[in-house]
N, C-alpha and C positions, 0 to 999 in steps of 0.2 A: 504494500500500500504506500502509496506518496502523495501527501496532502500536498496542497498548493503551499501554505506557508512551507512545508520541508521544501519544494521546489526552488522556491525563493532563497533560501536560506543558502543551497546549495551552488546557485546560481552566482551569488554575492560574494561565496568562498568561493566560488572555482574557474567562474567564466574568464575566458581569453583575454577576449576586447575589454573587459572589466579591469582586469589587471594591468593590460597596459595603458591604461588612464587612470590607473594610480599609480604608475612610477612617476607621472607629470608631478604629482603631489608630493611625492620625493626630491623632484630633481627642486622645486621652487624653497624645500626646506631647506637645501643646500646653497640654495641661491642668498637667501636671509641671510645665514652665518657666513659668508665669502661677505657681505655688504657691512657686514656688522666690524668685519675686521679692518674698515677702513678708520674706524677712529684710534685707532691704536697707531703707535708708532710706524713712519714707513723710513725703512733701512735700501740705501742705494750703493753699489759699487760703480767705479767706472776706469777702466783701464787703457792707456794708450799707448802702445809700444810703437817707437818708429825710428829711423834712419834719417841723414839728412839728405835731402836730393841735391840741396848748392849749397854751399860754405857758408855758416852761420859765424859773422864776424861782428865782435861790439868795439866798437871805439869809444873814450873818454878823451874829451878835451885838453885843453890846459885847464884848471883852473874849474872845470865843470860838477864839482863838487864842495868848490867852495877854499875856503883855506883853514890850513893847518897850522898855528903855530904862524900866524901872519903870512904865509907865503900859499902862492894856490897850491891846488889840489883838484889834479896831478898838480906837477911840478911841468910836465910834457905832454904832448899827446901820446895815448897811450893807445895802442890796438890788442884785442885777445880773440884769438880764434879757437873756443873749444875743440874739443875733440869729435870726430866725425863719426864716433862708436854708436850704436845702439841705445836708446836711451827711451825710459818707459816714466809714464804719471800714474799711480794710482790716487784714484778720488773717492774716496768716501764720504757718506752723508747719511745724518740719521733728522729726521722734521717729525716733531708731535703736533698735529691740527691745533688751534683754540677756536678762532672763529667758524672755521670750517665745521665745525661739528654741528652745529645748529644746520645747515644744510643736510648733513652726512645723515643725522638723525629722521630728518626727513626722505630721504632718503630708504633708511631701515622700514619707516613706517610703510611709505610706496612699494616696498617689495615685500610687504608681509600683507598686504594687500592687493597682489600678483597670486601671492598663495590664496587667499582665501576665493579666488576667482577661479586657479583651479583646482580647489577644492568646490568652489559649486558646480566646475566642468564636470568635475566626477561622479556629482550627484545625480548630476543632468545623466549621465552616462547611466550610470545607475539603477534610476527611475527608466530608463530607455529599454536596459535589459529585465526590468522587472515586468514591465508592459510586455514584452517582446514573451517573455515565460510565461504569463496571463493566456498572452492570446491564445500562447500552445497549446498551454492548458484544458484551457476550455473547448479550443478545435479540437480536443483529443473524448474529451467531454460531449460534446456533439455528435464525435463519429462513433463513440460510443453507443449514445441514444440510437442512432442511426442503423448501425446493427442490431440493434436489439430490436429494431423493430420492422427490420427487414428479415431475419432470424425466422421473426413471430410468422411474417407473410409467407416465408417458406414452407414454414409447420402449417399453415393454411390452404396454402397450396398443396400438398401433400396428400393431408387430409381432401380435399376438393378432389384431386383427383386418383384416389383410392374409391372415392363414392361415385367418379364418372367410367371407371371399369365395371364396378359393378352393375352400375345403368347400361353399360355400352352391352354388356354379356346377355342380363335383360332385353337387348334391342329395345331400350325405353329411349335414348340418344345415339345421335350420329357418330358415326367415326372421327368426323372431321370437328366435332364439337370438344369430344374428347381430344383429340390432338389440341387445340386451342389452348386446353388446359394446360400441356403438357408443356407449353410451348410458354404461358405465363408463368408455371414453375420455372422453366430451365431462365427463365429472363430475371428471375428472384435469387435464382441462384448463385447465379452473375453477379449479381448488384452486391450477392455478399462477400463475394471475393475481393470485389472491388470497392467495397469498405476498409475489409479486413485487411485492402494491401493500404489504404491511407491512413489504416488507424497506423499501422506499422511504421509507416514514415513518418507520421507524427509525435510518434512517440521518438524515434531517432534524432528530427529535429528539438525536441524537449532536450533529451539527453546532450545535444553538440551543447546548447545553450545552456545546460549545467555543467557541462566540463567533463562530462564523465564518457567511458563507453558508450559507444552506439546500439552495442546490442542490450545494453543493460534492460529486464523487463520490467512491468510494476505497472499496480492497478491505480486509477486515480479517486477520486472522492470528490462528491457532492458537494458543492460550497452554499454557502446562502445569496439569494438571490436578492439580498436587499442590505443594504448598512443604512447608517443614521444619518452620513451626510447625502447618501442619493435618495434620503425624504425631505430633505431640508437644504431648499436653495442657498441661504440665508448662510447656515452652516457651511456648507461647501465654499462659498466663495469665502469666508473668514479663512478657510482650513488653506488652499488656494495662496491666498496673498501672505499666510504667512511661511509655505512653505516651497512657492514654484521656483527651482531656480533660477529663472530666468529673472526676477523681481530681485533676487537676493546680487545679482551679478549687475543690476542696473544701480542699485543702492550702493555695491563697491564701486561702479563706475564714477560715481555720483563724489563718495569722498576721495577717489583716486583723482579725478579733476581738481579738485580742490587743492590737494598738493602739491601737483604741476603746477597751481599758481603761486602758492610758497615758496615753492625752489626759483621760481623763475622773480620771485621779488626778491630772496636774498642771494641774490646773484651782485644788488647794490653793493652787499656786506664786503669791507676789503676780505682777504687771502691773510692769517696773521698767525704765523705759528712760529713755535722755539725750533730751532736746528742746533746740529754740529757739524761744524765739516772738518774735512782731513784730507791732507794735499800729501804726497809723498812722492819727490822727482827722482828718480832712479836713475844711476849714471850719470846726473848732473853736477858735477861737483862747485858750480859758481853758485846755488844756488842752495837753502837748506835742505836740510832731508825730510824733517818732519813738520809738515805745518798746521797747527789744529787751532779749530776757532769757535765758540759759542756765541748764541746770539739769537735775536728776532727777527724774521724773517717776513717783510711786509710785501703782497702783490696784489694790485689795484689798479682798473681802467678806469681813468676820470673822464674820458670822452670818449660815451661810444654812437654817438649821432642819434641816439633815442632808442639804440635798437633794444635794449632791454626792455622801456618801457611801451615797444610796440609786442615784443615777446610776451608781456605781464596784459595784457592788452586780448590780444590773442587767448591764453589760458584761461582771461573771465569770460569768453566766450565758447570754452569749450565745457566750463563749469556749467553755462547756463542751459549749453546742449544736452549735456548728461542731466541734466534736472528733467529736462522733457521727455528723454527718454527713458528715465522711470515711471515719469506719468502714464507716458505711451505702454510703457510694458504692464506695466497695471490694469490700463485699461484692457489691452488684450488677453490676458490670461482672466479678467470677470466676462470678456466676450466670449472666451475657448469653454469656459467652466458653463453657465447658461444654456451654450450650445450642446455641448456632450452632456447636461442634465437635461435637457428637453430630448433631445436624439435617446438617448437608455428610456425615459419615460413612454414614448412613443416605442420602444422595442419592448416595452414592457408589456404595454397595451395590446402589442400587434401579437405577441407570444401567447397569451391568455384567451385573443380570439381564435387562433392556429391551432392554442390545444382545444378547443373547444371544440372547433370544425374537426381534427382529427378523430376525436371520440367519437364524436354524433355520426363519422363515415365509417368507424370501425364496429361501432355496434350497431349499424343498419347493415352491414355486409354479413355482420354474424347472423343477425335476422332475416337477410335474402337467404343465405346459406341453407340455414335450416327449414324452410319454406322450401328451398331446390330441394332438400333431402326427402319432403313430403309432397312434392310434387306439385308444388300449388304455386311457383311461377317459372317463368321461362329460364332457361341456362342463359339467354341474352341478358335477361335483367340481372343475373347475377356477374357475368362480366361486366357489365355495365358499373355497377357498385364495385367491384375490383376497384377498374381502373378510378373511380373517385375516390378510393380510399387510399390509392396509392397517391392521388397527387395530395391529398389533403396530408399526406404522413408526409410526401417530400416540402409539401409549404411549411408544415409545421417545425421538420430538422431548417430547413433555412431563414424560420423564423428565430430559432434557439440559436443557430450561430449569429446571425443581426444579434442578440439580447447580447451575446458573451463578449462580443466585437466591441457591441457600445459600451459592455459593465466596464470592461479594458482599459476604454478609449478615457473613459470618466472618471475613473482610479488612476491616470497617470495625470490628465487633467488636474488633481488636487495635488499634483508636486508630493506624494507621500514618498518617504524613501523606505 
């Protein structure tokens, strides 16, 4: 036996595509702590090894240093041509943010709000494969009913024409009356193989959508044909807004514009953080070895022709966009909810008169029957009742899948995860 919740459940642990729309949800957690480790120290190297290509020579004047001891300095001019060897800088630098951080911070919040977006991707995914297991469900549900009561017609037929050899031996009916029958059996019998091979795929398809084996078997179970939000409009749409992804991804969208206009105003804030640096000339010998230095580290465009404040500019209008577009997602998911509550209510309706019509053609056919069996109406009037009971049992199974399609349609409508 496998209820529809075990389906569900199974579907959540195991499904494919489910899974890889939650690695997204991994890779974004990963994406937070890589952003977060911007406020923390950043450590640079830089190295430059080279040769000279033409003769690096310095002169000093007379006197171009001033005087020593009253007399200049030099004393001459002086020329020095280092040496032409190999000669390397390394540069080291370590800078902690201050102002930057109010940014950075910003920042952090922007892509933790990347994750929760896809994290409502996943939900959306989620609730996709949850409808998508419904549907199976219940298509498996119908071809159930479906056999069973094609099953029944076979045993009727059967029965029908065990009582039309008898008649025929009698010469009370034709040959070719009897053939008729025989010929609506063998078309009964058909139609159950030809269930029997769609319940079989159905159920295969159930299974890819749980994750599991294709041959695995298992019987399904009866669900209720009514919850508490598909009586109550009112309810549903509460249920709806507070749970449809697509509302919860327009509300991140909403405060995610809002920070793109943050960031793009403190873009004013100068650049103001502590450093160290570290100079070390290698093979230089005119020059020291080791040079280190501490300090504050200011960078700042005092004129940048308006463009930030056309950038800040821009942002309030992308803030005002994503406002609309909540409104807008709102409104369509009370229009999607409405519709697939009125669509199930009408499959509801249309189900009730189906099973109605199927009865009233299945127990008029029992009563032709037994009437043929005593003789007292035509084998025409009882084909005749056949074929309406046949179509009234096929109106009926494609009224039950309409019901199952639209219970589906209406349960994924309320955004339930």
């Amino acid at each position: 036996m496998l209820t529809l919740d075990d389906a569900i459940q199974l579907a959540i642990a195991n499904n494919r595509s489910l899974k890889i729309a939650g690695l997204n949800v991994d890779v974004s957690k990963w994406q937070i702590a890589a952003a977060k480790t911007r406020r923390l120290p950043a450590f640079n190297t830089y190295l430059f090894g080279s040769g000279q290509l033409v003769p690096l020579d310095f002169t000093f004047k007379e006197g171009s240093l001033g005087l020593l001891g009253g007399k200049p300095n030099p004393s001459r001019d002086i020329s020095i041509s280092p040496s032409q060897s190999f000669t390397a800088y390394v540069v080291a630098k370590a800078q902690q943010p201050l102002s930057q951080l109010y940014k950075i911070n910003l920042g952090i919040r922007e892509q933790r709000l990347a994750g929760d977006y896809s994290s409502q991707e996943f939900r959306s995914k989620r609730q996709s494969v949850v409808a998508q297991v419904k549907q199976a469900y219940y298509a498996i549900l119908q071809a159930e009913s479906g056999l069973d009561a094609t099953e029944a017609s076979v045993k009727h037929y059967q029965e029908f024409d065990r009582l039309m050899q008898q008649y025929l031996s009698q010469e009370v009916v034709l040959k070719s009356e009897s053939l008729d029958v025989k010929a609506k059996l063998a078309q009964a019998q058909y139609k159950v193989v030809q269930l029997s091979n769609n319940l079989q795929t159905g159920k295969e398809q159930l299974n890819d959508l749980l994750g599991r084996d294709l041959s695995v078997d298992f019987r399904t179970q009866q669900v209720p044909a009514i919850t508490s939000e598909e009586g109550d409009l009112k309810l549903a749409q509460q249920t709806a807004l507070a749970q449809r992804p697509e509302i919860k991804e327009a509300e991140i969208g909403v405060k995610k514009a809002d920070y793109d206009r943050k960031i793009a105003k403190a873009d004013y804030i100068p650049d103001v953080g502590l450093a160290i640096h570290y100079i070390s000339p290698l093979n230089v010998p005119i020059v020291p070895q080791n040079i280190a230095s501490a300090g504050v580290e200011l960078s700042w465009e005092p004129f940048d022709w308006g463009r930030r404040r056309d950038v800040v500019n821009q942002k309030k209008l992308a803030l005002e966009q994503s406002q609309y577009q909540l409104k807008d997602a709102q409104s369509k998911v009370l229009l999607d909810v409405n519709n697939r509550f009125r669509k199930l209510d009408e499959a509801r309706v249309l189900l009730g008169v189906a099973k109605a019509a199927r009865d009233a053609a299945n127990e008029k056919l029992k009563e032709v029957t037994d009437k043929f069996g005593q003789q007292a109406v035509l084998l025409r009037d009882v084909l005749q009742q056949q074929a309406a009971a046949a179509s009234a049992n096929s109106d009926y199974e494609q009224a039950l899948l309409s019901f199952w399609t639209a219970k589906a349609d209406f349960e994924k409508s309320l955004g339930e995860d």
